[in-house]
Backbone as CSV, one residue per row, in Angstrom:
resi,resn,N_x,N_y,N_z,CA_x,CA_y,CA_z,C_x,C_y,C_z
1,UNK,-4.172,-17.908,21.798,-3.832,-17.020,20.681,-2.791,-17.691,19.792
2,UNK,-2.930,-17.633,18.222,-2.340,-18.136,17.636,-0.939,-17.434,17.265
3,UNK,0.263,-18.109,16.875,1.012,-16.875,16.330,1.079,-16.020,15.416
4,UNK,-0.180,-16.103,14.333,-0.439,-14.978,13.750,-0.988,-14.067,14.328
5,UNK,-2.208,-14.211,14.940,-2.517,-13.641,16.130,-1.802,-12.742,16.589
6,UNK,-1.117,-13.092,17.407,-0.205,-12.338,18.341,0.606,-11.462,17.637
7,UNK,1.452,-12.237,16.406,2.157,-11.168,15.497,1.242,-9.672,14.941
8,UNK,0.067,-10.001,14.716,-0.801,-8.957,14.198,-1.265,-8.212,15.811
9,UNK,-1.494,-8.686,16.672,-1.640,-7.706,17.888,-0.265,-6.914,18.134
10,UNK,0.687,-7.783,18.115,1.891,-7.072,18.792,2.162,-5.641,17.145
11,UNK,1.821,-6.098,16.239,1.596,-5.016,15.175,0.415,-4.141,15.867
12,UNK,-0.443,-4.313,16.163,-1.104,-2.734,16.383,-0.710,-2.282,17.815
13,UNK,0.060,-2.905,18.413,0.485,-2.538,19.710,1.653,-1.365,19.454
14,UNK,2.830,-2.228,18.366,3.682,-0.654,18.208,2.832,0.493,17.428
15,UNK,1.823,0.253,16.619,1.512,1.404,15.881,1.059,2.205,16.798
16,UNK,0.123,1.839,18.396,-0.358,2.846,18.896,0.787,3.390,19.746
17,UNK,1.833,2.478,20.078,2.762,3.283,20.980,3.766,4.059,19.841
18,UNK,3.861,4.208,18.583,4.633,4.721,18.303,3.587,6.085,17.146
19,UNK,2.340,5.943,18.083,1.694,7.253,17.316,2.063,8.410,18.162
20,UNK,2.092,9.658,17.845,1.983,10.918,18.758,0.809,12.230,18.089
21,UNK,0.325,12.681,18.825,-0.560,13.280,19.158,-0.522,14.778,19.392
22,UNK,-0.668,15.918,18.651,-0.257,16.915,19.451,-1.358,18.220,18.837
23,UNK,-1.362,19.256,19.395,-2.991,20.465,18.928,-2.164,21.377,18.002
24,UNK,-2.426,21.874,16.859,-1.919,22.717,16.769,-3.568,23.681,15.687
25,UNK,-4.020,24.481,15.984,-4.822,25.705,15.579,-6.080,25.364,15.593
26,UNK,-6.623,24.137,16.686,-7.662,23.204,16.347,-7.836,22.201,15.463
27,UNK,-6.276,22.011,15.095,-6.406,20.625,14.906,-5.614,19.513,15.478
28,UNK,-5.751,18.327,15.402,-5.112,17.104,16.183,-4.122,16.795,15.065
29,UNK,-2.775,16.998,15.124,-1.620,16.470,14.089,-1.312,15.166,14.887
30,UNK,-1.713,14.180,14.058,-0.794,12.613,14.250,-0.064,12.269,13.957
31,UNK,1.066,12.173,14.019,2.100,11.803,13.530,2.604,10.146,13.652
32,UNK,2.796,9.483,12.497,2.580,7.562,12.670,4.153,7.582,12.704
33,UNK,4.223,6.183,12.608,5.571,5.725,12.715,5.933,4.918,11.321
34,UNK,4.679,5.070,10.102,5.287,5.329,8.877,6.069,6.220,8.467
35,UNK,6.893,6.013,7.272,8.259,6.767,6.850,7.572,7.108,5.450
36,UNK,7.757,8.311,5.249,7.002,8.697,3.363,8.462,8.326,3.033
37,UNK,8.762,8.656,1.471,9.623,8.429,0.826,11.639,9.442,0.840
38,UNK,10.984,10.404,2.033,12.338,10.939,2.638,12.803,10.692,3.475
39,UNK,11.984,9.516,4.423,12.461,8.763,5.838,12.057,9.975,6.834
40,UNK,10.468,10.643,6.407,9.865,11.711,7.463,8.561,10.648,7.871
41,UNK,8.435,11.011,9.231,7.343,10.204,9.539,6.204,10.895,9.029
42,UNK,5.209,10.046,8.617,3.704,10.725,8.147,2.883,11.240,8.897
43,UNK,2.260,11.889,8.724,1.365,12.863,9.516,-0.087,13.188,8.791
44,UNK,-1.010,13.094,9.321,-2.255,13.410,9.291,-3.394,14.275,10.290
45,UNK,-3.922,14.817,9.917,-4.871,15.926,10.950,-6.184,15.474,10.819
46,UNK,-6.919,16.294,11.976,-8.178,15.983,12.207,-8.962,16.718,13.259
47,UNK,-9.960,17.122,12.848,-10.912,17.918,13.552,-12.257,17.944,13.595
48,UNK,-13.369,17.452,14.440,-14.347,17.971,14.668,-14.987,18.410,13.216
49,UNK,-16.096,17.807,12.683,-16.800,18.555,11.858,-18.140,17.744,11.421
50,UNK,-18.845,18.149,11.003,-20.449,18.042,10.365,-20.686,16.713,11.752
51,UNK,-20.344,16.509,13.077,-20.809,15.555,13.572,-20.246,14.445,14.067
52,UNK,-18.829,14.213,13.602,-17.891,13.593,13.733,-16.285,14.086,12.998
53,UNK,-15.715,13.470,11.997,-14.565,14.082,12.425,-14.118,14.061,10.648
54,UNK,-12.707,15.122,10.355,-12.290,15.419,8.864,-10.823,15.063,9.056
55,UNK,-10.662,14.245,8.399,-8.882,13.567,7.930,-8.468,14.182,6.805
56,UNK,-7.599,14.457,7.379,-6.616,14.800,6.010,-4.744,15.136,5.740
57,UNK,-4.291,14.930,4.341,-2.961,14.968,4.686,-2.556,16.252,4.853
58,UNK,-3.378,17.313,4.827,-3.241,18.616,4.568,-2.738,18.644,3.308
59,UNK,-2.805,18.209,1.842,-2.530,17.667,0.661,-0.391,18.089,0.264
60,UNK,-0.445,17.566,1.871,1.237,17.455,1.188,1.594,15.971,0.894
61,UNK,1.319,14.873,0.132,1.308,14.064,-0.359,1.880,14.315,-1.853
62,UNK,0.161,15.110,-2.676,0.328,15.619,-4.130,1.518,16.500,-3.685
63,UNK,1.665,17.916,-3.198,2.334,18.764,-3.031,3.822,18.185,-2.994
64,UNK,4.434,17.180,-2.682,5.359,16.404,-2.650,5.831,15.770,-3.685
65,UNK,4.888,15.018,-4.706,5.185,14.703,-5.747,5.101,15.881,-6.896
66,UNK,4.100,16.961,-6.695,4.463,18.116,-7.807,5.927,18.682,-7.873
67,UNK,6.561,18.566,-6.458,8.012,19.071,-6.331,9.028,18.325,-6.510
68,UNK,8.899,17.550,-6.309,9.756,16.266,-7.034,9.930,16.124,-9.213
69,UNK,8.546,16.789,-9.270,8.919,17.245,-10.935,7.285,15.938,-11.356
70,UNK,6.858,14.793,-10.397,5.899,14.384,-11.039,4.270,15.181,-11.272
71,UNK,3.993,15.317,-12.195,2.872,16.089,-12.068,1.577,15.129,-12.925
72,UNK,0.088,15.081,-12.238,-0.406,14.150,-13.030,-1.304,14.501,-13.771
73,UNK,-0.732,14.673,-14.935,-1.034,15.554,-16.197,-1.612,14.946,-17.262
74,UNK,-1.458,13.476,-16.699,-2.472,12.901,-18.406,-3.612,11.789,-17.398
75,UNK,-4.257,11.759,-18.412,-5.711,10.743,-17.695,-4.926,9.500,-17.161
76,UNK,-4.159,9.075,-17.769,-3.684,7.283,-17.016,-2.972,7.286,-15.957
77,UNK,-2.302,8.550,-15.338,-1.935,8.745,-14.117,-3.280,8.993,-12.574
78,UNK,-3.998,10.134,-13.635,-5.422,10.647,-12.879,-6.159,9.491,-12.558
79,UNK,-6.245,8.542,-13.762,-7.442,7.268,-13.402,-6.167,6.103,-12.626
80,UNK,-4.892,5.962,-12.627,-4.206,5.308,-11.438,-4.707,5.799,-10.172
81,UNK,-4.345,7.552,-9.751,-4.781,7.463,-8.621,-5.875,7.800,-8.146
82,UNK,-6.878,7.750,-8.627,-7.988,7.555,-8.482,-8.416,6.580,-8.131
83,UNK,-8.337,5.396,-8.451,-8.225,4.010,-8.351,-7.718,3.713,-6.955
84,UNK,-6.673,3.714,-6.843,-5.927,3.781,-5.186,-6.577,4.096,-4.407
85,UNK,-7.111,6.292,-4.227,-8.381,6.084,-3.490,-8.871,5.647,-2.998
86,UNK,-9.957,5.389,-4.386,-11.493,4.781,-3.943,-10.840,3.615,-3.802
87,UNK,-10.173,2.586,-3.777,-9.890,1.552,-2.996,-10.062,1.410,-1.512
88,UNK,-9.303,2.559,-1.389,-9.008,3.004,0.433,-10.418,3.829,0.932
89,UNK,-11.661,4.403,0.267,-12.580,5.534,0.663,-12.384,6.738,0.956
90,UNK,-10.839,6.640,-0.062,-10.422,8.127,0.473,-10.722,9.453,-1.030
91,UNK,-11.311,10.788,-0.788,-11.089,11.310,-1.646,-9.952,12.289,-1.828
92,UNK,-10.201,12.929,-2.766,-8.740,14.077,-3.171,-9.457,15.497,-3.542
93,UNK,-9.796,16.484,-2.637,-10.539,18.123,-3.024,-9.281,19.144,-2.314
94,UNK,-9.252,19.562,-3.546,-7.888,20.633,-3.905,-6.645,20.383,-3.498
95,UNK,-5.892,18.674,-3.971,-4.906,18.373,-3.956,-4.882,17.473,-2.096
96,UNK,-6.123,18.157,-1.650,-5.761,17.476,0.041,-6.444,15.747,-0.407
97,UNK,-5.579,14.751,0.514,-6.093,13.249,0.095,-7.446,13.664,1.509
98,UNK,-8.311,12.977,1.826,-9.439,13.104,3.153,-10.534,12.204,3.102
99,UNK,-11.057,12.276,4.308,-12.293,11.501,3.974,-12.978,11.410,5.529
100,UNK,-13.890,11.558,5.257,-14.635,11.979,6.622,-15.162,10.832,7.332
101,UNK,-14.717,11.083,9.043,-15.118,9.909,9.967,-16.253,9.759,10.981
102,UNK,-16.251,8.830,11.585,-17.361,9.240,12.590,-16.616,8.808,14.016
103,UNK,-17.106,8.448,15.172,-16.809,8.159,16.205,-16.289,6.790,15.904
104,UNK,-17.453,5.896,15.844,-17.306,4.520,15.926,-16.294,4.013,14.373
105,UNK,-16.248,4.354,13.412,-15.330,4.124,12.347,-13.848,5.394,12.335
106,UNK,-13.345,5.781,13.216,-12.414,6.533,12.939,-11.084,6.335,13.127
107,UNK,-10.942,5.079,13.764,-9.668,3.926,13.266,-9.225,3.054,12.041
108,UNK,-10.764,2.896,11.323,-10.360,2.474,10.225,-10.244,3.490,8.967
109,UNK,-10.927,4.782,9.438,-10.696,5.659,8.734,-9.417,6.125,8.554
110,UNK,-8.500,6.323,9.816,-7.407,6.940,9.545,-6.534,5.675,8.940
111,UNK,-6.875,4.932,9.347,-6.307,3.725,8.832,-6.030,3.513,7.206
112,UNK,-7.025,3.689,6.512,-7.489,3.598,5.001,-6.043,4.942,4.907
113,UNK,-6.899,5.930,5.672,-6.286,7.218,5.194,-4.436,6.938,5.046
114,UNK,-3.626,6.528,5.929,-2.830,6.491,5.910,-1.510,5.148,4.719
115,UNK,-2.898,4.506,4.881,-2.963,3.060,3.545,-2.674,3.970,2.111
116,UNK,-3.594,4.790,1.920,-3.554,5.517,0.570,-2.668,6.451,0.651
117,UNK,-2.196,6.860,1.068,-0.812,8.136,1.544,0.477,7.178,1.485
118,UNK,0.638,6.234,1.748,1.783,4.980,1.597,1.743,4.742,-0.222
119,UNK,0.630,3.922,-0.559,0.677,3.517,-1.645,0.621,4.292,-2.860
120,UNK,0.187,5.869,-2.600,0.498,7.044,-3.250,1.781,7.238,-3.363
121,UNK,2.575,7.505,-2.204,3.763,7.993,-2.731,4.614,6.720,-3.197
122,UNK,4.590,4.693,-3.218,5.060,4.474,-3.130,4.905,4.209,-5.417
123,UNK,3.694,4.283,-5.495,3.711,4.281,-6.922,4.501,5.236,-7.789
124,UNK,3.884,6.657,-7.347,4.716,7.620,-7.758,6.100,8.088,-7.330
125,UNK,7.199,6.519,-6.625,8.332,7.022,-6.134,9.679,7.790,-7.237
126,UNK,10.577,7.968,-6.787,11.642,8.647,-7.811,11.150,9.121,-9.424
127,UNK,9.665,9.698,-9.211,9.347,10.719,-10.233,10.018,12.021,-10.947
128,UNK,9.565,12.030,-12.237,10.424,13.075,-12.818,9.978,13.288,-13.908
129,UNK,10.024,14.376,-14.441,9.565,14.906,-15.513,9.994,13.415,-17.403
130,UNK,10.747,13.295,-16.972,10.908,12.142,-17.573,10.680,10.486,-17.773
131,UNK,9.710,10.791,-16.583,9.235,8.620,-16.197,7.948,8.837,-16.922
132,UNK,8.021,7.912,-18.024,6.678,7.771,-18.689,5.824,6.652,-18.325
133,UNK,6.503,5.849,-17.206,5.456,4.315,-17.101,5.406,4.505,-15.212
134,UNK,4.310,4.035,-14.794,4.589,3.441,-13.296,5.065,2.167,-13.114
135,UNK,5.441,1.731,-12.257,5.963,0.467,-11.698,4.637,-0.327,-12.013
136,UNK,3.522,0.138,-11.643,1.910,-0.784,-11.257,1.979,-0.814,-12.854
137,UNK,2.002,0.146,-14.150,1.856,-0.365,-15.184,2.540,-1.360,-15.875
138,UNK,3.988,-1.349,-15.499,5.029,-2.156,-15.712,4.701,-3.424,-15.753
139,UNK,4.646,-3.610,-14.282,3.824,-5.115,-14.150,2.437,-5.464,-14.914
140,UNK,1.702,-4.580,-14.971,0.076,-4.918,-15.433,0.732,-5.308,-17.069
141,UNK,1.467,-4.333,-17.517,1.783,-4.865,-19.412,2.555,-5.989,-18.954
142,UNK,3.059,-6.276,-18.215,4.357,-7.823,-18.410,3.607,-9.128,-18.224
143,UNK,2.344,-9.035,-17.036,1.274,-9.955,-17.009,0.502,-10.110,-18.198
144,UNK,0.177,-8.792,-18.968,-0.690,-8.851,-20.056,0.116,-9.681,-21.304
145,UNK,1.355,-9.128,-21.264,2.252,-9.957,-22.265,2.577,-11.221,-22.130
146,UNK,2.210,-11.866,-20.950,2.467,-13.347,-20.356,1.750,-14.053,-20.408
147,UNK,0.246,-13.396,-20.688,-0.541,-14.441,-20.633,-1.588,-14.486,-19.578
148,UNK,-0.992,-13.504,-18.174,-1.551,-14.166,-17.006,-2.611,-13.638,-16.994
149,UNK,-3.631,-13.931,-16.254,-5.395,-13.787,-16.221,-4.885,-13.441,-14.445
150,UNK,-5.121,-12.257,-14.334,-5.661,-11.359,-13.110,-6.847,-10.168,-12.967
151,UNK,-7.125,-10.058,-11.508,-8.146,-9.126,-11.547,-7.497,-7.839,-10.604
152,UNK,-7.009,-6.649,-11.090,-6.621,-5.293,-10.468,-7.586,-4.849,-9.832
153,UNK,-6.124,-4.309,-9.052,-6.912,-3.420,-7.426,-8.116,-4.568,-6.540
154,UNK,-7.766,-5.300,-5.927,-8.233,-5.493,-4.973,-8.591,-5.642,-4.077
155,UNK,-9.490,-5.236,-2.832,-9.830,-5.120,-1.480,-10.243,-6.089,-0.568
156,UNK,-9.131,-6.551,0.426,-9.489,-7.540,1.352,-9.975,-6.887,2.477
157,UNK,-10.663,-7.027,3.239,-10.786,-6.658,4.790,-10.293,-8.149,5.478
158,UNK,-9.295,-7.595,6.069,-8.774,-8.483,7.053,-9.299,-9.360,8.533
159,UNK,-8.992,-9.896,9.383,-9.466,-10.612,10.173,-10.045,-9.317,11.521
160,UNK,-8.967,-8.743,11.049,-8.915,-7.240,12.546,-9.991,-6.541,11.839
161,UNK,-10.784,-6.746,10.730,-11.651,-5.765,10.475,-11.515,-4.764,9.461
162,UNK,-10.017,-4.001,9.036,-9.175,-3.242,8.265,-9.024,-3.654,6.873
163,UNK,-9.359,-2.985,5.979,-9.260,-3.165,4.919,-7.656,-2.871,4.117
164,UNK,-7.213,-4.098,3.249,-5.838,-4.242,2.838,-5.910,-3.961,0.946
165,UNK,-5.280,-3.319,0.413,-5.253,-3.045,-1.004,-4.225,-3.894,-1.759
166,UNK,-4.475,-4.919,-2.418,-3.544,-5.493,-3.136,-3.556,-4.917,-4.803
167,UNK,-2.248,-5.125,-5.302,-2.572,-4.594,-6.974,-2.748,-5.538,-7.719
168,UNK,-2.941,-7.125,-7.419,-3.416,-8.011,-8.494,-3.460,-9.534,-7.821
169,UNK,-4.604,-9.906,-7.934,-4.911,-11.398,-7.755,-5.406,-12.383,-8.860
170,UNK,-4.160,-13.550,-8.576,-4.771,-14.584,-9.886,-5.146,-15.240,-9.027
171,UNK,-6.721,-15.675,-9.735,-7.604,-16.724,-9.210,-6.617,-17.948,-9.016
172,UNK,-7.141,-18.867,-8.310,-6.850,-20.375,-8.456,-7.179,-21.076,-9.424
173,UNK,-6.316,-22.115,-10.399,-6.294,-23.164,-11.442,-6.535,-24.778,-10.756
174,UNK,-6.637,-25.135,-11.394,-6.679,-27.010,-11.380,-5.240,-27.485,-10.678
175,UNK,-3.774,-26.394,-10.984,-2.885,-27.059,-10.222,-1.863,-25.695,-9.433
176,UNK,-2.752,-24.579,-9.369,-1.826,-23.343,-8.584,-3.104,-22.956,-7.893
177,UNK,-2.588,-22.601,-6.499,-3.866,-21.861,-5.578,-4.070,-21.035,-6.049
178,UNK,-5.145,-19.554,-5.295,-5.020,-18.098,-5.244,-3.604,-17.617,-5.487
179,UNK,-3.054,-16.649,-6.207,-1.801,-15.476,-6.117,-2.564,-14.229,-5.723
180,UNK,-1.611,-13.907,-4.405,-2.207,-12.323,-4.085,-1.082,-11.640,-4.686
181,UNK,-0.802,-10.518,-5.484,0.514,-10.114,-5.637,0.017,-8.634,-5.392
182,UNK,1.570,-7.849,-4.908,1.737,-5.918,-4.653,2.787,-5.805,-5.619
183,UNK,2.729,-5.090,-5.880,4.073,-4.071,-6.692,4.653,-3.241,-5.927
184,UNK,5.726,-3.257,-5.555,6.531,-2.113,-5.102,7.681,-1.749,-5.178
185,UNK,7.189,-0.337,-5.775,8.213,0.597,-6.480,9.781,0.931,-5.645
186,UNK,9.367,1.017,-4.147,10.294,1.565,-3.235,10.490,0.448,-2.222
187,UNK,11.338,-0.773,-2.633,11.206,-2.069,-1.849,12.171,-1.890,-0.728
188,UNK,12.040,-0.858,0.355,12.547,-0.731,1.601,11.516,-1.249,3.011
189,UNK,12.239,-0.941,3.912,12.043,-1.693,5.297,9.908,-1.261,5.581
190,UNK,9.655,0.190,5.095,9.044,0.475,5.518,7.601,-0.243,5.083
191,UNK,7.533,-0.093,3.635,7.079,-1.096,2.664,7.213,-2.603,2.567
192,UNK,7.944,-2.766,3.011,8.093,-4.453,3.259,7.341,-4.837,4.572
193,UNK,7.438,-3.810,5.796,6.771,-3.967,6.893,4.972,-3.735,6.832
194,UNK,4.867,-3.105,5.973,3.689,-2.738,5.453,2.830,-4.041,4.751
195,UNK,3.275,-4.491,3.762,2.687,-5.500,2.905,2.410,-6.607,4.381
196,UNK,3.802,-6.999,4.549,3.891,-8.014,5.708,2.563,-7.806,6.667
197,UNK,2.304,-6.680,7.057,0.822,-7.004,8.240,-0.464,-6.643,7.329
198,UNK,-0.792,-6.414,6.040,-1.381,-6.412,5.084,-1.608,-8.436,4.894
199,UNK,-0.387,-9.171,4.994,-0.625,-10.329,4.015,-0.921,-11.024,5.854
200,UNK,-0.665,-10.921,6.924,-0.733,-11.260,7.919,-2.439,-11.369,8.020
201,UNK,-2.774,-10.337,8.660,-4.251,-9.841,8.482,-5.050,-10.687,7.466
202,UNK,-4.887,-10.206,6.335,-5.513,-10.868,4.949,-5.369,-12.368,5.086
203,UNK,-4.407,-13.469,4.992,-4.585,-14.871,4.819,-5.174,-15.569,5.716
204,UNK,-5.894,-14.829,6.810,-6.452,-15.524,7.807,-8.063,-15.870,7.291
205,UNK,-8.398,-14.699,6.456,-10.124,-14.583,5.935,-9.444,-15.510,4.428
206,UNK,-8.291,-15.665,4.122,-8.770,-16.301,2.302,-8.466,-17.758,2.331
207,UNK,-8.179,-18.116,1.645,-8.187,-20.091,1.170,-6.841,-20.165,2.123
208,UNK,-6.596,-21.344,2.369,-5.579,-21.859,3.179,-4.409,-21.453,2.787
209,UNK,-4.220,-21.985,1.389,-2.969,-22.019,0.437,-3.256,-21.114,-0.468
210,UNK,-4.010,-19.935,-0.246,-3.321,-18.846,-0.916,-1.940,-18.609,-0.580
211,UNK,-1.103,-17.626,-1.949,-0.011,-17.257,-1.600,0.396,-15.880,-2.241
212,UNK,1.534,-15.152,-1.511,1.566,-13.934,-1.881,3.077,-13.824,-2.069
213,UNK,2.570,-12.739,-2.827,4.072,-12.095,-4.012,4.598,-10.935,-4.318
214,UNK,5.850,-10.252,-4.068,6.040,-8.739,-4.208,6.784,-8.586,-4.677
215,UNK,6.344,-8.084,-6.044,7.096,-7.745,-7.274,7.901,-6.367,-6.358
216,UNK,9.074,-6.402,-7.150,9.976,-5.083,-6.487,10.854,-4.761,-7.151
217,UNK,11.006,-3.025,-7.356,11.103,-2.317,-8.686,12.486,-2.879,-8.397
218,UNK,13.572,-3.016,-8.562,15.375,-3.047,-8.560,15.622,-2.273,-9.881
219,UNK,14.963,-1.942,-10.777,16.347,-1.189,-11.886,16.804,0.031,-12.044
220,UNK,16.727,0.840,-10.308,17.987,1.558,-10.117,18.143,1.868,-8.657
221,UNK,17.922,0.123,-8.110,18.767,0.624,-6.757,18.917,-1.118,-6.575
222,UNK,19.498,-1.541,-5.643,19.730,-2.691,-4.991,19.016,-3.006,-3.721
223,UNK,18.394,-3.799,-4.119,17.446,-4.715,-2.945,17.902,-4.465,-1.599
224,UNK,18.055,-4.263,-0.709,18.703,-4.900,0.412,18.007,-6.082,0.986
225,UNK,19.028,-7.088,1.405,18.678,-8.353,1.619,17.689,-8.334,3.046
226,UNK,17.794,-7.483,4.036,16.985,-7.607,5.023,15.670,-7.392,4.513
227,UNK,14.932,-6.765,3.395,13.820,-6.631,2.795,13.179,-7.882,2.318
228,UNK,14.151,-8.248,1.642,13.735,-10.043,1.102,13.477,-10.921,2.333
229,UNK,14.550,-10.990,2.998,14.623,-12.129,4.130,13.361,-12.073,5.212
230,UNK,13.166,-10.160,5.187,11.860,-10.616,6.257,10.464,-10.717,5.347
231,UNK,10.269,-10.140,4.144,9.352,-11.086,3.274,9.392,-12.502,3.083
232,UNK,10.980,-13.328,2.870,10.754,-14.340,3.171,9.982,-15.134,4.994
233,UNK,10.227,-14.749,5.627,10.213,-15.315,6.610,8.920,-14.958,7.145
234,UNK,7.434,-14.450,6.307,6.396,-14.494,6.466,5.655,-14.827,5.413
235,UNK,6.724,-15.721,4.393,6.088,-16.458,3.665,5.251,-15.448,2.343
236,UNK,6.098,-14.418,2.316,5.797,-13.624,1.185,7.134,-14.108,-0.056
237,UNK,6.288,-14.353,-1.342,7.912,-14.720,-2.446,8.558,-12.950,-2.846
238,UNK,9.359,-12.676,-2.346,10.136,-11.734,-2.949,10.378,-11.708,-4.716
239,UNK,9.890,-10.583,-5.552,10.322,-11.219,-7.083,11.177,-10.069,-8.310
240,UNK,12.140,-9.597,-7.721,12.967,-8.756,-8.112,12.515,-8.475,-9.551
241,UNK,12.474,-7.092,-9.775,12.035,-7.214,-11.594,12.952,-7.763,-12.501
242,UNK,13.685,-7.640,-12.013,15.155,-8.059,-13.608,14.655,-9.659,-13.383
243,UNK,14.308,-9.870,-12.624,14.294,-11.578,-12.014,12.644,-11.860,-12.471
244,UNK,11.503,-11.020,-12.990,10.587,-11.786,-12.988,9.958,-12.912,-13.688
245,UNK,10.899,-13.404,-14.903,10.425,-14.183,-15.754,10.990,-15.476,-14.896
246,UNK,11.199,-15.791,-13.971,11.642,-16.693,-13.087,10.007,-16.962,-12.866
247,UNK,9.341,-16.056,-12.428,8.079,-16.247,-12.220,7.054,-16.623,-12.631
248,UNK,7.366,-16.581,-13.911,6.161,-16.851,-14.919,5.575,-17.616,-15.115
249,UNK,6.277,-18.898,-15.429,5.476,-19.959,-14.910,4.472,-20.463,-13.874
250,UNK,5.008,-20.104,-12.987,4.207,-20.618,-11.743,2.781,-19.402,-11.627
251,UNK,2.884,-18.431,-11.732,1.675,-17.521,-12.019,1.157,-17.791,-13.159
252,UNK,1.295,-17.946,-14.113,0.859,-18.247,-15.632,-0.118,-19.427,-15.725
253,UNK,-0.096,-20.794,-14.630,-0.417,-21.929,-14.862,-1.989,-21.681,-13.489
């Protein structure tokens, strides 16, 4: 076993020991050892239906961001998360995120499911009746203004089988490999741990010398350095926004 390998086993090893399990009205509440954006662990249900089985967040995801003051009220928010979604195979009927499993796919189902419940709340983080841009647009106009030639929203399935959502890949040039790059809005431990077995998984199926990049919102909080350092130390470039024209070049070419 290689040490990616092992790093990505010993990753699904804590996720199953740090899942819990419990009945409540006929349904199975899971509770992961992801953190949403209040430092509550996430939770998802599931029950028995048409043959196999129904996921869902019980739609406190949306319900979370309507109370927070974001509400998604114009089409370029609706067609963002929409997009996210169907990335993941997940849909959205009456605010609940879901998507129906079977026996033999219901690991990667909850899997997706819990993928799109992360990257939901992490787009729409510190919302308010007053944020007119997302972080994901931020970046998409600063690339567009740069020059750079990428292709949004894209879907790797990884070596384990699991499908990984990145928000932008530049092809390879004559003198720069593949760029996988994420955006993230809320560049804490939980999210950083996240991308990290996302880019783990993923570089095993792509070109050798692909490389990956995580743009990260900073203009109104401070990085903490343990976020960077363990992106550095799996060979992810950390790229602070106030800091991204540092970048430009090397994505641009």
């Amino acid at each position: 076993m290689t040490e990616v390998e092992a790093l990505v086993e010993g990753y699904w090893r804590w996720l199953k020991d740090k899942t819990a399990i419990s009945r409540i009205n006929g349904w199975a509440e899971i509770t992961t050892p992801y953190l949403d954006r209040h430092n509550d662990y996430i939770q998802v249900y599931a029950r028995a239906h048409n043959g196999g089985y129904y996921l869902t967040d019980a739609g406190e995801t949306l319900l979370d961001l309507a109370h927070s003051g974001f509400l998604l009220d114009s089409p370029k928010r609706k067609d963002i998360l929409k997009s996210v979604l169907n990335g993941f195979g997940i849909e959205e009927h009456r605010q609940e995120l879901c998507v129906h499993a079977t026996t033999d796919n219901f690991a990667l189902r909850k899997h997706n499911l819990i993928q799109a419940i992360l990257s939901v709340h992490d787009m729409f983080y510190l919302a308010s009746p007053t944020v007119e841009a997302l972080f994901f647009e931020d970046v998409e106009s600063w690339l567009d203004l740069s020059e750079i030639r990428y292709i949004p929203r894209v879907k790797f399935t990884g070596k384990t089988g699991y499908d990984h959502m990145f928000d932008f890949v530049i092809p390879k040039s004559r003198i720069q490999p593949e760029r996988i790059l994420r955006a993230i809005n809320n560049p804490n431990r939980n999210y950083a741990q996240n991308l990290i077995m996302a880019w783990l998984d993923t570089r095993e199926v792509r070109p050798e010398n692909s490389v990956s990049y995580a743009f990260l919102n900073d203009n109104e909080r401070t990085i903490s350095s343990t976020v960077t350092e363990a992106l550095r130390n799996y060979e992810i470039r950390p790229v602070p926004w106030s800091r991204r024209d540092e970048a430009r070049k090397e994505l641009a070419d």
